[in-house]
N, C-alpha and C positions, 0 to 999 in steps of 0.2 A: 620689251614687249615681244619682241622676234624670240626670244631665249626661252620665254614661257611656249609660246604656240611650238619652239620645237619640243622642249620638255613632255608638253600635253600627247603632242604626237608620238615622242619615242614610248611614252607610257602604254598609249594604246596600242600602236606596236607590237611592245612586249605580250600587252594582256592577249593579245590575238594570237598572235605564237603560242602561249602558255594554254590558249581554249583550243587551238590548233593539236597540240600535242596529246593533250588528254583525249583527241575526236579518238585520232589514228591510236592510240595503245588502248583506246576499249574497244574502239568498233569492232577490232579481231578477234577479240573475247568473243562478245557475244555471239557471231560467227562462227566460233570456234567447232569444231565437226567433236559429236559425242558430250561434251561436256553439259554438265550440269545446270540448268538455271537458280536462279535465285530462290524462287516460290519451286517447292518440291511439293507442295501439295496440286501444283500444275500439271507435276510430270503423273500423280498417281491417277487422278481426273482424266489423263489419256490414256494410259494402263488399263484404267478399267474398260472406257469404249471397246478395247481389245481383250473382253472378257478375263482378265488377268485384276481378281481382288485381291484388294491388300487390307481391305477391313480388317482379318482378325489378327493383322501383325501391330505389333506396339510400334512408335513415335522410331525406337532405335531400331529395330526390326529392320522398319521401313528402308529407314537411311543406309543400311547395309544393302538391302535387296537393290536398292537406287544406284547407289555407290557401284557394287557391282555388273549391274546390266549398262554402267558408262564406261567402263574400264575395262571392255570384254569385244573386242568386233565379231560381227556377224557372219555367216560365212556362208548366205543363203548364194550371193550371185550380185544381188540389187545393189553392191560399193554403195550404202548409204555409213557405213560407218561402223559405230559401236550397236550393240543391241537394243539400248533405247533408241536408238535415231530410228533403226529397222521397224522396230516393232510400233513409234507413233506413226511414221510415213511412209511404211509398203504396207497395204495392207492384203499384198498374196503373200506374204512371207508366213508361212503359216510354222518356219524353223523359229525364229527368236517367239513366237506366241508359245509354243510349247513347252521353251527351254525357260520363259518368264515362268511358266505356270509352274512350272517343277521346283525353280527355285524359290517362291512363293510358300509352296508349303513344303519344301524343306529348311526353311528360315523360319518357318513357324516352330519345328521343330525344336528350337533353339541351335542348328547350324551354324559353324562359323564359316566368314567372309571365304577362307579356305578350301573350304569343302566346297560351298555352293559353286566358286571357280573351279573346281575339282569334274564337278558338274557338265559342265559347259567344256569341258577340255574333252569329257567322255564322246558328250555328243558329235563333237567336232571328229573324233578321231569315227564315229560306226559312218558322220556322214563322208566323209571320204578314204573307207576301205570298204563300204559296201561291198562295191563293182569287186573287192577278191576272188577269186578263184578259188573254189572249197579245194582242199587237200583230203581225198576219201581214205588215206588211209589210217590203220587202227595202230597206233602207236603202244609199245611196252615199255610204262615210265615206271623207274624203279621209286617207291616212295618211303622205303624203309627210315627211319628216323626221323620224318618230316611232319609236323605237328599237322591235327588232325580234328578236325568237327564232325559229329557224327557216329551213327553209331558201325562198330565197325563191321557188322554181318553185312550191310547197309549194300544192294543191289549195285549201285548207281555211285561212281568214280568220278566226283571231279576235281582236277588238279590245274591249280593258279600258279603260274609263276610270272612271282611278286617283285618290284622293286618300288623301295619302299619313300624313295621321292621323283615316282610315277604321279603324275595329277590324273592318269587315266586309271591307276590301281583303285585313289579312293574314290572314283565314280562307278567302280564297279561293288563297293561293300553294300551298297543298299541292295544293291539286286544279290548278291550273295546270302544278303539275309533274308527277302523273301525269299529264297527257293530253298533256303534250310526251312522256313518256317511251312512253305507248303509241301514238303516232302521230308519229313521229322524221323520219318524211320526208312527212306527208301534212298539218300543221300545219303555221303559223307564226303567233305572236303579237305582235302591233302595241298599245304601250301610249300612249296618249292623257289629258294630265292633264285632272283636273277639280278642281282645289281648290275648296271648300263655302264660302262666307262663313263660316258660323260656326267655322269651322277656321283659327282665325289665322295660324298657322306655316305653311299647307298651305302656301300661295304660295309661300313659299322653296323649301320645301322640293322642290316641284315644278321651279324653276332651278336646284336644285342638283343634282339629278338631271341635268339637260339638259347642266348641265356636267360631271358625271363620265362621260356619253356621248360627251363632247368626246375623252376622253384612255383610250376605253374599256372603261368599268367602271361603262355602267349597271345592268346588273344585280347586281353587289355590292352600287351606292348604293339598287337598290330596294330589294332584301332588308332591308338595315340599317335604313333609314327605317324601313319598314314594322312590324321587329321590335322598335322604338324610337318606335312612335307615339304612346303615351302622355304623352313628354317631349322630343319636337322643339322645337327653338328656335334661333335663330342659333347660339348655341353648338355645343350637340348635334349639331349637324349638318357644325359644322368638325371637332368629334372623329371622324366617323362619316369624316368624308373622308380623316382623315389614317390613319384604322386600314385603309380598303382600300388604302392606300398614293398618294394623287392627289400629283399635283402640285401643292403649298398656293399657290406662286406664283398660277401660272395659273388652278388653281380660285377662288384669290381674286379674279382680274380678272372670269372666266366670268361669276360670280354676279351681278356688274352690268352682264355686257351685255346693250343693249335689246335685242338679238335675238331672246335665251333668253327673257326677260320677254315679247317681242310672240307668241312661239312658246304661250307658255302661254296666251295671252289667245286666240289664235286656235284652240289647242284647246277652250277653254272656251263660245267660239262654236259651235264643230260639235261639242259635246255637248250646248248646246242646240237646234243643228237637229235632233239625231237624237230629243230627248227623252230625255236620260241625264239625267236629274234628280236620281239618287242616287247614290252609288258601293258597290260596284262594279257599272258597268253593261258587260255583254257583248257581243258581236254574233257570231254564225258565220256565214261569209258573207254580211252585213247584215243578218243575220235576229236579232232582240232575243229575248238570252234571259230570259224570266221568273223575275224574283225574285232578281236580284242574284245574287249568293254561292250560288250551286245545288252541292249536291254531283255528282262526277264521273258517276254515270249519266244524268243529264240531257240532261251535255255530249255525252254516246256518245252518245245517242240522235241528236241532232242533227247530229253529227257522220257516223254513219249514213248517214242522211236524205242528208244532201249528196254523197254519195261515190257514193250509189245514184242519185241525180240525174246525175252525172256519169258514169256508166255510161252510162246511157241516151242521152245526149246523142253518145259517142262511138261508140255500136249504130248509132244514127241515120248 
């Protein structure tokens, strides 16, 4: 009889330990700062209180936009965490409502997980170089051989230098292509590499661009880099050439020749005459714009400026 009552007891015991263990290794789950809940249609039902729809994005859309605003910290001040945590539970953070609504519909656009992080990386860098100190003076950047948008009589100079696994470079294409698209004859863009030392792949990947300029399709090989900076590598980057369709022959030879390679070192020289220290660094009309990755009004403004200058000049 004694054998059984301890038996019964070691049993329940155990069972209590084994409900004990499972308490402590979920409780911190769901705890867990940033992470996901189970019901995602919970987190979009707070989304929206925070004027942030997700109606027109599809089931997978969604799950990316999600995915990404929990994998992302916010950098408003409020230490609530990743950008969903911010954005259901400060509601003066009026930074992660913004950086939701941008990524929203550019995830509609069919953007990948990459870019829209791409996004948020931009943002991150204008909110803390704002406070920069403008530099007024008018820089002479030489752009001779450096691939080009725009038409070349074209008023208005702006030159980017690139490095092409920057996550701040590809936050800066959308706005690159509004302000080609709002100033079609009065723009033209000159891109100049900078690959970053600590950016191992940048280097190639900066000749490999040079060469799909060769056979005309730099700006396919920008795009793609760009939207692929996460996981450039020798590899990555043949695939990337054979999908805008190059020539594998030729691009193969391109890749090694010194030219492409002394071309890149020689931009890497007049990025540090001009002080482009970081990417992406801008110029309109030699004039250095503050803080990298600026969104489009910025660029107007400046862009402005110069056209009014040039008025003037022709009064005269």
């Amino acid at each position: 009889m004694i054998d059984k009552v301890k038996i019964k007891n070691t049993k329940i015991v155990i069972n209590l330990f084994i409900i004990l263990c499972c308490f402590y290794s979920i409780v911190p789950l769901c705890f867990a700062k940033g992470e996901k809940t189970a019901d995602k249609s919970g987190w979009i039902t707070e989304f929206a209180k925070k004027d942030v729809d997700f109606s027109g994005l599809d089931k997978k859309k969604q799950d990316i936009v999600i995915e990404v605003l929990n994998q992302n910290d916010c950098i408003c001040g409020c230490k609530k965490g990743h950008l969903a945590n911010c954005l259901k539970n400060d509601a003066h953070c009026g930074f992660s409502r913004a950086i939701a609504k941008e990524i929203v519909q550019e995830a509609g656009k069919g953007k990948s997980k990459e870019y829209l992080e791409g996004l948020i990386a931009g943002y991150f860098l204008y909110k803390k170089e704002k406070k920069e100190k403008e530099d007024k003076r008018v820089y002479n950047i030489d752009t001779s051989g450096s691939p080009r948008k725009g038409p070349e009589a074209a008023p208005i100079t702006i030159v980017e230098f690139i490095d092409f696994q920057c996550p701040f470079c590809l936050r800066a294409v959308s706005v690159i292509d509004q302000i080609m698209k709002e100033y079609p004859d009065q723009v033209k863009l000159y891109v100049i590499n900078n690959p970053l030392k600590f950016h191992k792949n940048a280097q190639y990947a900066a000749v490999a661009s040079l060469a799909a300029q060769r056979q005309g399709k730099y700006w396919d090989m920008y795009n793609k880099l760009l939207e692929n900076f996460r996981s450039l590598n020798d590899k990555s980057v043949l695939k990337i050439a054979q999908e805008i369709g190059l020539d594998m022959e030729k691009f193969s030879k391109d890749v090694t020749d010194p030219l492409l390679k002394k071309k890149v070192l020689a931009d890497k020289k007049m990025a540090q005459k001009v002080g482009a220290t970081g990417t992406p660094a801008f110029f309109v009309n030699g004039r250095k714009v503050k803080g990298g990755a600026q969104p489009f009004p910025v660029f107007k403004k400046i862009i402005y400026e110069e056209l009014n200058k040039l008025k003037k000049k022709q009064k005269k």
